[in-house]
C-alpha positions in Angstrom: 4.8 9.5 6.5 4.0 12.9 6.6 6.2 13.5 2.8 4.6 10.2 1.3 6.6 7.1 0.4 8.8 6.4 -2.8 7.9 3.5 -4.8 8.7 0.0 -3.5 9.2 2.0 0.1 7.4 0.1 3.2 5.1 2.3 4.7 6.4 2.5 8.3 2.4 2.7 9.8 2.6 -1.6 8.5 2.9 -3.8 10.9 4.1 -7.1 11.4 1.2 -8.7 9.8 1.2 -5.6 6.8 -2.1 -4.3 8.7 -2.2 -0.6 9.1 -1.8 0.8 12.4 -3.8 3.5 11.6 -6.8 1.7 10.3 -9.9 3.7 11.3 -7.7 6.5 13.2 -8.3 10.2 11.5 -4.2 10.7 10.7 -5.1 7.4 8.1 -3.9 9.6 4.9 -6.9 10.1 2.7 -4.7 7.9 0.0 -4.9 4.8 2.1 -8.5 5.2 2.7 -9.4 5.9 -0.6 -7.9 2.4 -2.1 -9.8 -0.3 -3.6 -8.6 -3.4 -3.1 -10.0 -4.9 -6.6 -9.2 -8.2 -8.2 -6.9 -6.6 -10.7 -5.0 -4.9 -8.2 -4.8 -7.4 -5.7 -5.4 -11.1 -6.8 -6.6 -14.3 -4.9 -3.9 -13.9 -2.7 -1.5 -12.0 0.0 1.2 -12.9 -2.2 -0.1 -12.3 -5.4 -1.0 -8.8 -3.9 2.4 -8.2 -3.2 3.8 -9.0 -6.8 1.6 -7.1 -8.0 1.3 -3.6 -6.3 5.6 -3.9 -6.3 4.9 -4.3 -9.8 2.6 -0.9 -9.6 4.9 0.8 -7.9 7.6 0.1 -10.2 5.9 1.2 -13.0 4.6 4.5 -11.5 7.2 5.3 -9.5 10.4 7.9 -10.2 12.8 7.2 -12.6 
């Protein structure tokens, strides 16, 4: 995603397990590899994880 994503936009590099196909490859956007999966950000859980970076998004994204 050369542009960058909207908020609450899939990034199209996820697969079917939400792993990132780029993962370790040198086109990995500096972004990605610069995100800290904390607690606060990400829960106990996939699905909390979810709720909560949608709920990120939504906050930060465009009007």
């Amino acid at each position: 995603m050369s542009e960058g994503k909207r908020a609450g936009e899939r990034c199209v590099q996820l697969d079917d397990d939400n792993l990132c196909r780029l993962f370790g490859d040198p086109r990995r956007p500096q972004v990605c590899s610069d995100f800290d999966a904390t607690h606060d950000v990400c829960g106990d859980s996939r699905d909390q994880a979810l709720i909560l970076l949608t709920r990120l998004e939504q906050a930060t994204g465009d009007a």
